[in-house]
C-alpha positions in Angstrom: -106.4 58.7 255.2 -106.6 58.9 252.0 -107.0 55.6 249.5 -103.9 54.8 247.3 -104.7 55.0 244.2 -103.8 51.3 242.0 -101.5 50.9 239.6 -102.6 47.7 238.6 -105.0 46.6 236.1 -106.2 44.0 234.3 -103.8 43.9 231.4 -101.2 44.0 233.7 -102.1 41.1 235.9 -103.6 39.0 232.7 -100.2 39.5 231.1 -98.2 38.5 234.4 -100.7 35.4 234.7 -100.2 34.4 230.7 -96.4 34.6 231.7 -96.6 32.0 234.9 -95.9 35.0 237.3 -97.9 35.3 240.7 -97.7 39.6 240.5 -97.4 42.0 238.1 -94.6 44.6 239.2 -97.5 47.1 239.8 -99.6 44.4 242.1 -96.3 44.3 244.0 -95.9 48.1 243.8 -99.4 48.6 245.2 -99.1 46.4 248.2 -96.1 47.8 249.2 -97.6 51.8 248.9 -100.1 50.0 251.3 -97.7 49.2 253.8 -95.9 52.5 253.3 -99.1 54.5 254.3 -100.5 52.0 256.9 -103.1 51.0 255.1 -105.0 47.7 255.2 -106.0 45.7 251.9 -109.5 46.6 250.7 -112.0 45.0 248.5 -109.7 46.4 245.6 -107.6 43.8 246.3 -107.4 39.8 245.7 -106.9 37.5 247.9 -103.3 37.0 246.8 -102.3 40.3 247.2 -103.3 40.1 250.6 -101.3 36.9 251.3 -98.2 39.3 250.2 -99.3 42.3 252.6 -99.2 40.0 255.4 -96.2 37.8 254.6 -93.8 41.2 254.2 -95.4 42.9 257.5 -94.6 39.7 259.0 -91.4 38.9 257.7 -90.3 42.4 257.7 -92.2 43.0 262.0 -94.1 46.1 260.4 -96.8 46.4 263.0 -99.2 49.2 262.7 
């Protein structure tokens, strides 16, 4: 299976950070095409965006 490719970058979660957000839209975009594609979080990912993966799976009973 193929790797998604990120939307995210740094601007984008710097400017979501300077703006007291958790996730820039595209963060939130890219964990979701993970779950979409059965994917797991990578090293491409933070730690936070891994806490989201698991909370919607979980919240959402997405096993895969």
């Amino acid at each position: 299976m193929a790797k998604i490719n990120r939307k995210a970058n740094y601007e984008e979660k710097r400017r979501a950070l300077d703006n007291d957000k958790t996730f820039s839209m595209a963060e939130i975009e890219d964990v979701l095409e993970l779950i979409a594609t059965k994917q797991y979080p990578d090293v491409r990912f933070s730690d936070i965006e891994c806490e989201l993966w698991s909370l919607i799976r979980w919240k959402l009973n997405i096993d895969f």
